[in-house]
C-alpha positions as CSV (number, residue, x, y, z in Angstrom):
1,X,-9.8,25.4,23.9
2,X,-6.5,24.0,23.8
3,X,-4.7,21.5,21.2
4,X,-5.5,17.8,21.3
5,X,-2.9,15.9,23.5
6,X,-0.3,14.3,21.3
7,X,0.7,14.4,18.1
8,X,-0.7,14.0,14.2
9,X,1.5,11.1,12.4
10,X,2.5,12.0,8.5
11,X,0.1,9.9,6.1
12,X,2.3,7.8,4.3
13,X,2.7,8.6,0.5
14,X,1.2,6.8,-1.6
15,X,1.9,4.8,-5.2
16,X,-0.5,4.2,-8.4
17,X,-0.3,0.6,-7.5
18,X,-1.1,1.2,-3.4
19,X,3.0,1.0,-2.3
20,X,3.6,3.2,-0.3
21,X,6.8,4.5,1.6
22,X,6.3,2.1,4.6
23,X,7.6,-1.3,3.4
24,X,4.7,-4.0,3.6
25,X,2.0,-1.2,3.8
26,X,-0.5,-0.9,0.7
27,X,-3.1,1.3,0.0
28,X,-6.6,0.8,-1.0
29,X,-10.3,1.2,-1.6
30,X,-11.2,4.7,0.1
31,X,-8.1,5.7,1.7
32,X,-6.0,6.0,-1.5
33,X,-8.9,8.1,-3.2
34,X,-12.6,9.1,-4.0
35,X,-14.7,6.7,-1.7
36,X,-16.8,5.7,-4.7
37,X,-16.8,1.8,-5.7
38,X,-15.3,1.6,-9.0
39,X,-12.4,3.7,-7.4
40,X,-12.4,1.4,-5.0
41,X,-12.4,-1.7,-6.8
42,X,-9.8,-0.3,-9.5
43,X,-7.6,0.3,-6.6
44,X,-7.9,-2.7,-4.6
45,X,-7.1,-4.6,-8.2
46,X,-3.7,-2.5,-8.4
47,X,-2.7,-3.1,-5.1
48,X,-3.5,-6.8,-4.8
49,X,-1.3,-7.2,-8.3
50,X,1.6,-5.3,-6.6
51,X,1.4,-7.5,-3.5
52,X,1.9,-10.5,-6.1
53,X,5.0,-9.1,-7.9
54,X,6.4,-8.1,-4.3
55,X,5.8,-11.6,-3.2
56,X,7.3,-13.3,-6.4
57,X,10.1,-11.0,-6.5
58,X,10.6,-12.0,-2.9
59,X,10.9,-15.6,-3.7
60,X,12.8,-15.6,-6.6
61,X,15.4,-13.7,-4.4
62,X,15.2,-16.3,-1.5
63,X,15.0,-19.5,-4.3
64,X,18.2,-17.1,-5.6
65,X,19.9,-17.4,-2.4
66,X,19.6,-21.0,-1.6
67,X,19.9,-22.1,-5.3
C-alpha cells in the first residue's frame, strides 16, 4: 500500500494562553490538550482573555495612530 496523496501540514505551536505562531489563530478546548471538560473550559477562558488583550492592544495602537 502506497503513501496517501499529498502532504501532512506542521501543527502550529501552540501558547499557554492558545496564541499560536499563525497570527489570528488560537487554540482551544480539545485541540490544545486532554479532551476532558475542565481542560477544556480552562483553556477556552485563556484563550478568549488573550483574544481581548490582542483586540485592545489593537485599538489602542489604531486610536495611537489617528490620535
Amino acid at each position: 500500500m502506497g503513501r496517501p496523496a499529498g502532504f501532512v501540514e506542521r501543527l502550529p505551536r501552540v501558547g499557554e494562553d492558545g496564541r499560536t505562531n499563525v497570527p489570528g489563530l488560537f487554540v482551544a478546548g480539545d485541540l490544545a490538550g486532554p479532551p476532558l471538560l475542565k481542560f477544556a473550559v480552562d483553556s477556552g477562558a485563556r484563550a478568549a482573555r488573550a483574544i481581548v488583550a490582542e483586540l485592545a492592544g489593537e485599538r489602542a495602537h489604531e486610536g495611537a495612530a489617528h490620535g
